[in-house]
SEMILO-723859 format. One record per atom (N, C-alpha, C, O, CB): z, x, y; residue in one letter; atom name. Coordinates in nm, 3 decimals, padded with zeros to 5 digits. Each point is the difference from the previous one (the first is absolute). Glycine has a CB too. Example, Ala and Ser with C-alpha at 12.3 -4.5 7.8 and 13.67 -1.06 7.14 Angstrom:
<<00.780 01.319 -00.569> 'a' 'N'>;
<<00.000 -00.089 00.119> 'a' 'CA'>;
<<00.000 00.090 00.120> 'a' 'C'>;
<<00.066 00.104 -00.002> 'a' 'O'>;
<<00.059 -00.293 -00.115> 'a' 'CB'>;
<<-00.197 00.154 00.222> 's' 'N'>;
<<00.006 00.082 00.119> 's' 'CA'>;
<<00.073 -00.077 00.109> 's' 'C'>;
<<00.017 00.051 00.111> 's' 'O'>;
<<-00.232 00.067 -00.174> 's' 'CB'>;
//
This chain:
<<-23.190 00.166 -11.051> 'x' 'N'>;
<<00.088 -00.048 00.104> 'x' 'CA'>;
<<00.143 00.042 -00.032> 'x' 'C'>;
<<00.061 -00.026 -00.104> 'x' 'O'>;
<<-00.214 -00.169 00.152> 'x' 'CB'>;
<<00.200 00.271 00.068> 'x' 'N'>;
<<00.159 -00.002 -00.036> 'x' 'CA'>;
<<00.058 -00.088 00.038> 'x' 'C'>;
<<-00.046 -00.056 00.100> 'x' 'O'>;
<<00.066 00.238 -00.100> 'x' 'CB'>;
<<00.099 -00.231 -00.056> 'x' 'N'>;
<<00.106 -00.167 00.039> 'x' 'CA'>;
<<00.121 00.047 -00.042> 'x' 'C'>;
<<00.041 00.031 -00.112> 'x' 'O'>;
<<-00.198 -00.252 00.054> 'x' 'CB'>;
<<00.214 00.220 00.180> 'x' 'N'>;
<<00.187 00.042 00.056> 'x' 'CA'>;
<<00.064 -00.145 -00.011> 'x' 'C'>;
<<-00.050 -00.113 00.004> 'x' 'O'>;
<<00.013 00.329 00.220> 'x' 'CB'>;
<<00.140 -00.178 -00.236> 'x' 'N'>;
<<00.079 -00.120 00.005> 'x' 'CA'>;
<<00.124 00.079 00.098> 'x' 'C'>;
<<00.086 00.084 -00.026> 'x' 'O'>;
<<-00.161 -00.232 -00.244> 'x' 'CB'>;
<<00.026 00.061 00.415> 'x' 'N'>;
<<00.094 00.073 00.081> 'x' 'CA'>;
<<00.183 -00.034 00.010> 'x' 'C'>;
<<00.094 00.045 00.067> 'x' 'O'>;
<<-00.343 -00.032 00.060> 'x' 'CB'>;
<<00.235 -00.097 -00.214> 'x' 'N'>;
<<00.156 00.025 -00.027> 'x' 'CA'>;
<<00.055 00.039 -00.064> 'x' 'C'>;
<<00.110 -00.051 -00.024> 'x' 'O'>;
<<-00.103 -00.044 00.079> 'x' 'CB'>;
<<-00.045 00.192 -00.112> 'x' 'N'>;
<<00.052 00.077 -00.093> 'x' 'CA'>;
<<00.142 00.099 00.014> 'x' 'C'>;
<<00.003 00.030 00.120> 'x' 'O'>;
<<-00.254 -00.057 -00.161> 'x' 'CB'>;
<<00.327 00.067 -00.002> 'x' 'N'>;
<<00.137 00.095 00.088> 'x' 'CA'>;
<<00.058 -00.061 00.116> 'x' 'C'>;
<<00.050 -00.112 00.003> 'x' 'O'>;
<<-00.157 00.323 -00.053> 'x' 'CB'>;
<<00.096 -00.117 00.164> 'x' 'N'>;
<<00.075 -00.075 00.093> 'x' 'CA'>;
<<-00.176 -00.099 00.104> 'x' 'C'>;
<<-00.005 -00.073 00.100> 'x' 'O'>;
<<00.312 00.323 -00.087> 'x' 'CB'>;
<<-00.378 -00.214 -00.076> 'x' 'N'>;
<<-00.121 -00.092 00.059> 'x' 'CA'>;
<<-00.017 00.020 00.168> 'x' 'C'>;
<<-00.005 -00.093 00.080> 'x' 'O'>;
<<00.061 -00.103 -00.281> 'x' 'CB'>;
<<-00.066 00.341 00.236> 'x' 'N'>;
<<00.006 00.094 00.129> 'x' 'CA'>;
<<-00.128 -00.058 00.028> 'x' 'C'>;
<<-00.053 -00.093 -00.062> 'x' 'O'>;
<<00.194 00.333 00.025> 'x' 'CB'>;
<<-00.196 -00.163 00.159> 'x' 'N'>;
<<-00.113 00.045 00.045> 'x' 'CA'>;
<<00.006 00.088 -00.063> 'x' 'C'>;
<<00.097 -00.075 -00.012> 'x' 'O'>;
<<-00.130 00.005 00.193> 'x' 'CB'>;
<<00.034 00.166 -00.246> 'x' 'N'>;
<<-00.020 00.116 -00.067> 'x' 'CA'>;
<<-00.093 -00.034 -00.126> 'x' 'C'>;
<<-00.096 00.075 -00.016> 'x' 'O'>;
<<00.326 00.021 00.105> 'x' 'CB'>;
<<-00.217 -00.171 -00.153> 'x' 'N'>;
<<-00.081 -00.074 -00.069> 'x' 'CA'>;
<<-00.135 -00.045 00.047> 'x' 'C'>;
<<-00.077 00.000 -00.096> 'x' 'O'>;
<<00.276 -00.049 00.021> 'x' 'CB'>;
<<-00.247 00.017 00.166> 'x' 'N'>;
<<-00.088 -00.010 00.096> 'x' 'CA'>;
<<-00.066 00.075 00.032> 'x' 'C'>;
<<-00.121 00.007 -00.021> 'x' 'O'>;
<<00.217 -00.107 00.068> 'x' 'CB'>;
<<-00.008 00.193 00.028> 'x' 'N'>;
<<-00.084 00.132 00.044> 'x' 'CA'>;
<<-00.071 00.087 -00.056> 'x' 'C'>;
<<-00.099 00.060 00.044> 'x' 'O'>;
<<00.226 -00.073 00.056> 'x' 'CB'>;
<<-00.054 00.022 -00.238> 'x' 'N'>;
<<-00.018 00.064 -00.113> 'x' 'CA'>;
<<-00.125 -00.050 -00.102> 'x' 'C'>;
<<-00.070 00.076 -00.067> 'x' 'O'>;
<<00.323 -00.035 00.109> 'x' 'CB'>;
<<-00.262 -00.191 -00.038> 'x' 'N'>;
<<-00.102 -00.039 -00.107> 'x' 'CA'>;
<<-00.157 00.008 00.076> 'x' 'C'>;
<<-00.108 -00.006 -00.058> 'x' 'O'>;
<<00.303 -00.172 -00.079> 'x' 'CB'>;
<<-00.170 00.194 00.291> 'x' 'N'>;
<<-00.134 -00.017 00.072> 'x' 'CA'>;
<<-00.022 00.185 00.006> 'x' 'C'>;
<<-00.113 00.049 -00.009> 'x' 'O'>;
<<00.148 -00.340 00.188> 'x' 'CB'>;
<<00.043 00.345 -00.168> 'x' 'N'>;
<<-00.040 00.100 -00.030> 'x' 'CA'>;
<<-00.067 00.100 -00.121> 'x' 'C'>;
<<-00.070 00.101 -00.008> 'x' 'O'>;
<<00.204 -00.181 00.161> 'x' 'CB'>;
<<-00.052 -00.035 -00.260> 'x' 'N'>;
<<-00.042 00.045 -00.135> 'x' 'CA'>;
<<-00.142 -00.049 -00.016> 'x' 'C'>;
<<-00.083 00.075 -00.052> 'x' 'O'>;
<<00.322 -00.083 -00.050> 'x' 'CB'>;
<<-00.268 -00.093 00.136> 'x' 'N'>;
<<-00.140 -00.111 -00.023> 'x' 'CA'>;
<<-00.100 00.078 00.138> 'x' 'C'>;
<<-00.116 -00.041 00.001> 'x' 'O'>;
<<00.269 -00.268 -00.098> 'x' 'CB'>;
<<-00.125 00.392 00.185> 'x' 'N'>;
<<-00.111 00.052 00.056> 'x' 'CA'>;
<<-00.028 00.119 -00.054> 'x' 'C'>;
<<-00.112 00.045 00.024> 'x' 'O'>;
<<00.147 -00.154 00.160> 'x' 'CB'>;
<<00.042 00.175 -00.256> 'x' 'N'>;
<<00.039 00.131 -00.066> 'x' 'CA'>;
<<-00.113 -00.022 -00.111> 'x' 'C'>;
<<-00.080 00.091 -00.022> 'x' 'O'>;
<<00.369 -00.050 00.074> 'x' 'CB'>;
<<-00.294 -00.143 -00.113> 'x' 'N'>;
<<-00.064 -00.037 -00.138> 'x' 'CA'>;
<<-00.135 -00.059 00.024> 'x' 'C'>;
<<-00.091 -00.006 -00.083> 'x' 'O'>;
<<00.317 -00.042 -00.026> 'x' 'CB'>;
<<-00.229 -00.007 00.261> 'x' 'N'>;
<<-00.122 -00.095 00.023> 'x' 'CA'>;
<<-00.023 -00.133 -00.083> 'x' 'C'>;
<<-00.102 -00.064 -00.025> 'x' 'O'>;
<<00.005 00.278 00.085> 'x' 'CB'>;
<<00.201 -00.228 -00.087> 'x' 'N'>;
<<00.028 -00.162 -00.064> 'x' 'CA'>;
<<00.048 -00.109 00.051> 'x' 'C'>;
<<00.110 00.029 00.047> 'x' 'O'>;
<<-00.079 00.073 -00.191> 'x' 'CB'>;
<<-00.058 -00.229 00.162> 'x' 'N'>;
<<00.056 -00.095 00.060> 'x' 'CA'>;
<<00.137 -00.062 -00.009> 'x' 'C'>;
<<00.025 -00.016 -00.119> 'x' 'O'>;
<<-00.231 00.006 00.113> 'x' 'CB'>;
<<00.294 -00.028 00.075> 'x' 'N'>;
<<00.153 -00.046 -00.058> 'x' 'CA'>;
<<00.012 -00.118 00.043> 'x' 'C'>;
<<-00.053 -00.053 00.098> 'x' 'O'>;
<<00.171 00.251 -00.094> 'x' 'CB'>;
<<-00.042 -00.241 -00.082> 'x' 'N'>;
<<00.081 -00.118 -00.015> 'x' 'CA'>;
<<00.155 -00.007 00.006> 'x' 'C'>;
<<00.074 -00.022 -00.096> 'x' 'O'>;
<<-00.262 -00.018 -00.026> 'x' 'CB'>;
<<00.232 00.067 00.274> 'x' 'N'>;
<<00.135 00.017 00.029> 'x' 'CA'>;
<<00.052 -00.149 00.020> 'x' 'C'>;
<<-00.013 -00.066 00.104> 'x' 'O'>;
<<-00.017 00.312 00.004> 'x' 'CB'>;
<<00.112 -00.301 -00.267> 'x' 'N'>;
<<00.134 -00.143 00.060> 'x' 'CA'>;
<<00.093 -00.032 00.002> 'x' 'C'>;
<<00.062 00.050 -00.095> 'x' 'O'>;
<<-00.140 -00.113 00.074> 'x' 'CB'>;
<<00.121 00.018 00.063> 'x' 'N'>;
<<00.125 -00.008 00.036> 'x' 'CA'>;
<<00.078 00.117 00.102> 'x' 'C'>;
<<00.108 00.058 -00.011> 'x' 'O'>;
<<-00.128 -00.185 -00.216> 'x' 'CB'>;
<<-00.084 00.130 00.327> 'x' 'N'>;
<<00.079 00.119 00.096> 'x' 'CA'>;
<<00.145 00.036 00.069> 'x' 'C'>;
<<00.028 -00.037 00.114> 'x' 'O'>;
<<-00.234 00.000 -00.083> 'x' 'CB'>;
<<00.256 00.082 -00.078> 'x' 'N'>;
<<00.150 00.013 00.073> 'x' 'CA'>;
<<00.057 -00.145 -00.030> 'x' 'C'>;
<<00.057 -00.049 00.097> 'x' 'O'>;
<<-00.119 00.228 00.122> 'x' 'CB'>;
<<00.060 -00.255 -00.329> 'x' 'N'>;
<<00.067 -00.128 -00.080> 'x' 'CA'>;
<<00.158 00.009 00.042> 'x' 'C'>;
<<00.065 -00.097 00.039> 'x' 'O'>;
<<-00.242 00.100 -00.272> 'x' 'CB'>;
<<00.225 00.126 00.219> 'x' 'N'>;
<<00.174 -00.039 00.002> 'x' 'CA'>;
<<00.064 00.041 00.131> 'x' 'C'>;
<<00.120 00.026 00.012> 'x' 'O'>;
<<-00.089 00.021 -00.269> 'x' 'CB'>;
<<-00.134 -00.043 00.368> 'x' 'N'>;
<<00.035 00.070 00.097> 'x' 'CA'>;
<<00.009 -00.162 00.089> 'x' 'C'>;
<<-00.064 -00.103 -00.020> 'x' 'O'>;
<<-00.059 00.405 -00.026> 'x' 'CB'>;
<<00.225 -00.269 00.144> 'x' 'N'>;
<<00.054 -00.084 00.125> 'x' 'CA'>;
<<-00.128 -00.091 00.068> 'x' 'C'>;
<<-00.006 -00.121 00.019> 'x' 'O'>;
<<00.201 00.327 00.039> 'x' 'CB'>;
<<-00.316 -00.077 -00.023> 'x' 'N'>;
<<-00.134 -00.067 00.030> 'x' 'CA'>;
<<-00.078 00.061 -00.087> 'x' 'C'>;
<<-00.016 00.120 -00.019> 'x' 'O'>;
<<00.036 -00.170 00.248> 'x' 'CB'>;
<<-00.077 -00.059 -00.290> 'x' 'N'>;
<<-00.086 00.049 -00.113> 'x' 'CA'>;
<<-00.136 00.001 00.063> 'x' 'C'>;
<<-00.018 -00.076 00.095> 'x' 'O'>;
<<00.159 -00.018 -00.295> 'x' 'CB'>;
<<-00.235 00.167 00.160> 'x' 'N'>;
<<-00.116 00.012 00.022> 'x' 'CA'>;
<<-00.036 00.102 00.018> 'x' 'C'>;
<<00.077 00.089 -00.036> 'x' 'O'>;
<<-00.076 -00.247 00.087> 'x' 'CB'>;
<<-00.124 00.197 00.009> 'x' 'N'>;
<<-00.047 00.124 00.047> 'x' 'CA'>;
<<00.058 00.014 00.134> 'x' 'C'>;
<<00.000 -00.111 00.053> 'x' 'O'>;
<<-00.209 00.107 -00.186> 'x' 'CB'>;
<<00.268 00.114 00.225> 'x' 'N'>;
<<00.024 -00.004 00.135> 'x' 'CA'>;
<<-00.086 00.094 00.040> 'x' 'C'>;
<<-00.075 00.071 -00.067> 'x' 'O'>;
<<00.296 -00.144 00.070> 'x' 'CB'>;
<<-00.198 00.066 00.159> 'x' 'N'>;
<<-00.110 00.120 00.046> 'x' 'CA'>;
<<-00.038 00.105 -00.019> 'x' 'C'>;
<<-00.118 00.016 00.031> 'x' 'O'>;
<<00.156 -00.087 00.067> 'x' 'CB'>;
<<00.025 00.177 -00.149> 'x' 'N'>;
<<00.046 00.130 -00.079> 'x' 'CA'>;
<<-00.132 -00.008 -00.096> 'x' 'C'>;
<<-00.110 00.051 00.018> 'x' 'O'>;
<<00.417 -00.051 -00.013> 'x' 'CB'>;
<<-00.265 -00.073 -00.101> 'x' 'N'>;
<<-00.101 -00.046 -00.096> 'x' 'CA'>;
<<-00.174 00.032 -00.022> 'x' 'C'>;
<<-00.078 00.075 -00.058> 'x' 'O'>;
<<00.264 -00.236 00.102> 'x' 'CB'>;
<<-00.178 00.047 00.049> 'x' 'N'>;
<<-00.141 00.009 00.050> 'x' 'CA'>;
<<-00.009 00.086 00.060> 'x' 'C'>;
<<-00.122 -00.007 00.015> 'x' 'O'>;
<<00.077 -00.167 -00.010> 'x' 'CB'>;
<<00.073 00.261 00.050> 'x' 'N'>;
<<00.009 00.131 00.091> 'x' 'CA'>;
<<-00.028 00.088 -00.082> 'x' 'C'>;
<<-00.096 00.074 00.018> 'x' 'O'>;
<<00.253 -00.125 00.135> 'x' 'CB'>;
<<-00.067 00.061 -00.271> 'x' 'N'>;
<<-00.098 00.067 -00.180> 'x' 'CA'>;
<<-00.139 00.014 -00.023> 'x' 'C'>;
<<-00.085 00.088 00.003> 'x' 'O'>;
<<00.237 -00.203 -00.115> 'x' 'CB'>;
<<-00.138 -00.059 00.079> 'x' 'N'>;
<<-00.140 -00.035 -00.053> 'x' 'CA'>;
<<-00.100 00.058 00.085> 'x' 'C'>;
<<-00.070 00.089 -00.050> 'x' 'O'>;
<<00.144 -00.299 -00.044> 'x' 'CB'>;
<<-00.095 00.172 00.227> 'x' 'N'>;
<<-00.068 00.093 00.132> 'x' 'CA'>;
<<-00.033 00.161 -00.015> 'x' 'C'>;
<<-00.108 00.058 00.003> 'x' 'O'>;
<<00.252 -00.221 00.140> 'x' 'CB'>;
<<-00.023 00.208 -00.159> 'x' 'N'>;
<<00.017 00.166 -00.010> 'x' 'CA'>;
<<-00.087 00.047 -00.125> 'x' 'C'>;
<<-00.081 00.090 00.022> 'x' 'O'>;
<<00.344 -00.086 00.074> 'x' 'CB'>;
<<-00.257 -00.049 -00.209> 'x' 'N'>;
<<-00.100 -00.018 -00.148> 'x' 'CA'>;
<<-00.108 -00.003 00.043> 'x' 'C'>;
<<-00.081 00.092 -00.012> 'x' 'O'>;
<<00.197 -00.216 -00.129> 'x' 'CB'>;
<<-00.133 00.031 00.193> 'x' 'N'>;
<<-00.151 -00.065 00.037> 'x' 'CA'>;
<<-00.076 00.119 00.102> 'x' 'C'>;
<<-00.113 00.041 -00.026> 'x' 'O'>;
<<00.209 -00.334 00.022> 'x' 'CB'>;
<<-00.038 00.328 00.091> 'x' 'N'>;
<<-00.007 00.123 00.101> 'x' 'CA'>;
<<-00.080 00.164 -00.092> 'x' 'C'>;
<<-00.093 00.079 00.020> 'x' 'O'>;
<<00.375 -00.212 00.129> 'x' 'CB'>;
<<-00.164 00.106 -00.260> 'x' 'N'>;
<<-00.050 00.164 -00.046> 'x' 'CA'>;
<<-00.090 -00.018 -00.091> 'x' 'C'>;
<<-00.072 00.091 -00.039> 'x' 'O'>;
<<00.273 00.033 00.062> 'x' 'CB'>;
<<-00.206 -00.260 -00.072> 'x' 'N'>;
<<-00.121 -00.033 -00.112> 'x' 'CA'>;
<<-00.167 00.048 00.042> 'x' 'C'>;
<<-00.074 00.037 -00.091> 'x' 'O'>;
<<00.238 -00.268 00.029> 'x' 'CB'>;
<<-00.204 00.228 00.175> 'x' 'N'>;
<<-00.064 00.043 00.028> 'x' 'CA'>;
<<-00.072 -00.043 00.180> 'x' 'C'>;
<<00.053 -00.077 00.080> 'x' 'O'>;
<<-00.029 00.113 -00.375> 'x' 'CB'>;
<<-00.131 00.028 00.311> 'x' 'N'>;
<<-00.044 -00.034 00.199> 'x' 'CA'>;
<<-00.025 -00.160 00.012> 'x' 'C'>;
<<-00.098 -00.061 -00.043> 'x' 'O'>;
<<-00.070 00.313 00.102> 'x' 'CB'>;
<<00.263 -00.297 00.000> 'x' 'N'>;
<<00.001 -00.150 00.074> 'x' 'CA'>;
<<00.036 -00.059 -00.081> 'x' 'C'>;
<<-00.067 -00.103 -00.003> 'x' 'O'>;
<<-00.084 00.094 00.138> 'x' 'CB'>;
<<00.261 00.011 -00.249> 'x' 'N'>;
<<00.063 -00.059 -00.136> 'x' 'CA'>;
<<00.111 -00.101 00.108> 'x' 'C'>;
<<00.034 -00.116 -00.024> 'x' 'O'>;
<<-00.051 00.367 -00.220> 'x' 'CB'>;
<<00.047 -00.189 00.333> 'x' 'N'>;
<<00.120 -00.013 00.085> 'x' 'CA'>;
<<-00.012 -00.131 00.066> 'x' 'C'>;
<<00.087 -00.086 -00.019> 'x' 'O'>;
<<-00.060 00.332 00.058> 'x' 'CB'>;
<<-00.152 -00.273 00.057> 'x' 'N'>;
<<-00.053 -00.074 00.072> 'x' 'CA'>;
<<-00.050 -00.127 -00.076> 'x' 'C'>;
<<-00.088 -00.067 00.054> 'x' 'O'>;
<<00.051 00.265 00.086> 'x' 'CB'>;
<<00.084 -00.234 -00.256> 'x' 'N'>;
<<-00.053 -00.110 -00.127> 'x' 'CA'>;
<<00.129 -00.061 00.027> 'x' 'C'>;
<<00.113 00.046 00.013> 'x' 'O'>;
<<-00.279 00.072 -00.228> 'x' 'CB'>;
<<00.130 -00.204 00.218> 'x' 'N'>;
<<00.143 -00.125 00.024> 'x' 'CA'>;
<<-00.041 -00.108 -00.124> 'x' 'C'>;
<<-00.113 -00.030 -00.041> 'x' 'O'>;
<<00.152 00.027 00.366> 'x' 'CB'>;
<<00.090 -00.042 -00.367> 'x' 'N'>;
<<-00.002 -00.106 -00.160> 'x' 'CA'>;
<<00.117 -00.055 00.073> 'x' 'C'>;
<<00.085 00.047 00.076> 'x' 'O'>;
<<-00.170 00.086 -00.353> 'x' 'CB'>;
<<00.049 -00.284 00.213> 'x' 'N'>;
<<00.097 -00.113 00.054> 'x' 'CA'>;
<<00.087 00.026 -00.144> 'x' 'C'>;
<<-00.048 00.061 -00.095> 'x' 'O'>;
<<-00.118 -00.273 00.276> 'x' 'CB'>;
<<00.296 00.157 -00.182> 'x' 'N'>;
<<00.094 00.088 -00.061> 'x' 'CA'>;
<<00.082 -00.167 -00.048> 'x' 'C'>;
<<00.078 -00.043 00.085> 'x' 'O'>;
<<-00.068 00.353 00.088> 'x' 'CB'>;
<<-00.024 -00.377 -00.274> 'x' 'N'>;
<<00.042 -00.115 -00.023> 'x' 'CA'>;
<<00.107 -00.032 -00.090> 'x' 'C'>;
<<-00.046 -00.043 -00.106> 'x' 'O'>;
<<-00.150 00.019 00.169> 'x' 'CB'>;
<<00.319 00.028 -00.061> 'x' 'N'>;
<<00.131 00.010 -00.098> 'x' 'CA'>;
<<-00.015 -00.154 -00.059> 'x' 'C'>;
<<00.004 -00.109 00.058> 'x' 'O'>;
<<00.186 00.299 00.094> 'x' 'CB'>;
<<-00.210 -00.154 -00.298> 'x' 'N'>;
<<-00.003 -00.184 -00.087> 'x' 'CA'>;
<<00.080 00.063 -00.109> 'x' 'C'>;
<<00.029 00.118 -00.018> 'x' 'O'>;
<<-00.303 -00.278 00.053> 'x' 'CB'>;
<<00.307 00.033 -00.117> 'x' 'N'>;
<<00.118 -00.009 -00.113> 'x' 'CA'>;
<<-00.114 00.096 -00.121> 'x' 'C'>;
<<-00.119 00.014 00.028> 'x' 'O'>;
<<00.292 -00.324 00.035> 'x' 'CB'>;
<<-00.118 00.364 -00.181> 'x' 'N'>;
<<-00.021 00.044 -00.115> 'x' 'CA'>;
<<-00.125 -00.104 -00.044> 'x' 'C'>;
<<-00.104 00.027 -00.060> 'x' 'O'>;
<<00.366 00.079 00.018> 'x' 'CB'>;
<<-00.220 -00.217 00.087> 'x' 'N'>;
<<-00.062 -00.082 -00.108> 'x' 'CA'>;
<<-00.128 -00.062 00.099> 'x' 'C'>;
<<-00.098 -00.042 -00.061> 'x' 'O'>;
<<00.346 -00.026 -00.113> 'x' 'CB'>;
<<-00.250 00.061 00.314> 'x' 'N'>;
<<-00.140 00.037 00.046> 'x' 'CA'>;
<<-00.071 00.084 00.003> 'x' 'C'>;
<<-00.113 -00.021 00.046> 'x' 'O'>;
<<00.164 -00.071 00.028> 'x' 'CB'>;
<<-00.014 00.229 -00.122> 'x' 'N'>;
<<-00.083 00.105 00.001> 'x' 'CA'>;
<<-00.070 -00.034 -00.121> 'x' 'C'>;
<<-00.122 00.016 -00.001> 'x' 'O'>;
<<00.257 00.156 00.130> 'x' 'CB'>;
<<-00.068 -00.223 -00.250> 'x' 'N'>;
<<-00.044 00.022 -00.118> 'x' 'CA'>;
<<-00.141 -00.071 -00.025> 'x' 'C'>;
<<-00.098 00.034 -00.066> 'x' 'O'>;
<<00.343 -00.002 00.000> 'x' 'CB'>;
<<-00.207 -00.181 00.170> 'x' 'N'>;
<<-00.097 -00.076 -00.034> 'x' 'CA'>;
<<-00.132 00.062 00.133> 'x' 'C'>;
<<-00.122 -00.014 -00.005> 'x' 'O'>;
<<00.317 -00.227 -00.126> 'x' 'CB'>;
<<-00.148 00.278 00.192> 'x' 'N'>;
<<-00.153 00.094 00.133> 'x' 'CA'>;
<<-00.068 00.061 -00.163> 'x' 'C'>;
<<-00.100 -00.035 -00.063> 'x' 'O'>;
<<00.253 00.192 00.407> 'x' 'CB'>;
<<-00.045 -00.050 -00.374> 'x' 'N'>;
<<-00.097 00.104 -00.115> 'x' 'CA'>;
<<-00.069 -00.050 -00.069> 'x' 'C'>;
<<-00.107 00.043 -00.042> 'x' 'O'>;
<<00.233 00.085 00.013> 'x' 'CB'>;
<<-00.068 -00.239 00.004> 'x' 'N'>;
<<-00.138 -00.028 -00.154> 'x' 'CA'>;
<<-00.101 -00.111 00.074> 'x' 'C'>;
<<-00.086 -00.069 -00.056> 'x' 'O'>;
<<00.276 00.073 -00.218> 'x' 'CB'>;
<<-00.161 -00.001 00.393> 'x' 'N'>;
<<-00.119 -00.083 00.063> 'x' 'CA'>;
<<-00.146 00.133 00.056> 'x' 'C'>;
<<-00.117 -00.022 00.032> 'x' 'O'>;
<<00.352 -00.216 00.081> 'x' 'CB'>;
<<-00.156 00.372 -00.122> 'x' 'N'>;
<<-00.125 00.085 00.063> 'x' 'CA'>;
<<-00.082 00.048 -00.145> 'x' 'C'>;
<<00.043 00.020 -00.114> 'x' 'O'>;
<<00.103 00.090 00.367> 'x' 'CB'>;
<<-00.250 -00.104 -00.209> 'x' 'N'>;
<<-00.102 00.060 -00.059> 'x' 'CA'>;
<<-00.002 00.143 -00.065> 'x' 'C'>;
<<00.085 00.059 00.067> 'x' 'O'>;
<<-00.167 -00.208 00.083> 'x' 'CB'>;
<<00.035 00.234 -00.239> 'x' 'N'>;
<<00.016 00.143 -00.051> 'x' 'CA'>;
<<-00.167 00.004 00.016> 'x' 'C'>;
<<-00.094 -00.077 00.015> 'x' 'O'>;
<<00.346 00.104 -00.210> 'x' 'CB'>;
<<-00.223 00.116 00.184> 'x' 'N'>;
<<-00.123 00.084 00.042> 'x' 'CA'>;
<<-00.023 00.125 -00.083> 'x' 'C'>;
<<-00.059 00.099 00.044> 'x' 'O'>;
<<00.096 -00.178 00.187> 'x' 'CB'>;
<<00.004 00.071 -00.335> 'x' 'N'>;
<<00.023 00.063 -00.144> 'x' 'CA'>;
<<-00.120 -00.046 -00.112> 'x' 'C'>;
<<00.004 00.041 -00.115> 'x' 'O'>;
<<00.275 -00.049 00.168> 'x' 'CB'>;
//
């Protein structure tokens, strides 16, 4: 799994765009948080997801047409989801 810490520098969308691109590039799953943290509106904006979409598009036939509910929680709910899922290792 790759894990960004999107506030990193000036904590752009560029950061964003960039890590979903890197993580379809690699075929690895990400863990993008703190998205755009120091920005006016923080979060993901439409653009964004408009990325994630475009990835999903060239990943391969009907990658595009897959819709994921997209749920922004603190550091410290993700942590506790993770060690609640299961491995397959």
């Amino acid at each position: 799994m790759i894990a960004i810490d999107g506030a990193q520098k000036s904590g752009s969308g560029t950061i964003v765009r960039y890590a979903v691109a890197l993580a379809s590039l690699l075929g690895q799953p990400l863990h993008l948080f703190n998205a755009r943290a120091k920005r006016d509106k923080p979060g993901l904006r439409p653009q964004h997801l408009s990325s994630v979409l475009a990835c999903a598009e060239l990943c391969g036939f009907f990658h595009y047409q897959m819709r994921a509910i997209f749920e922004v929680v603190s550091e410290e709910q993700y942590r506790k989801w993770i060690s609640e899922q299961q491995t397959f290792l």
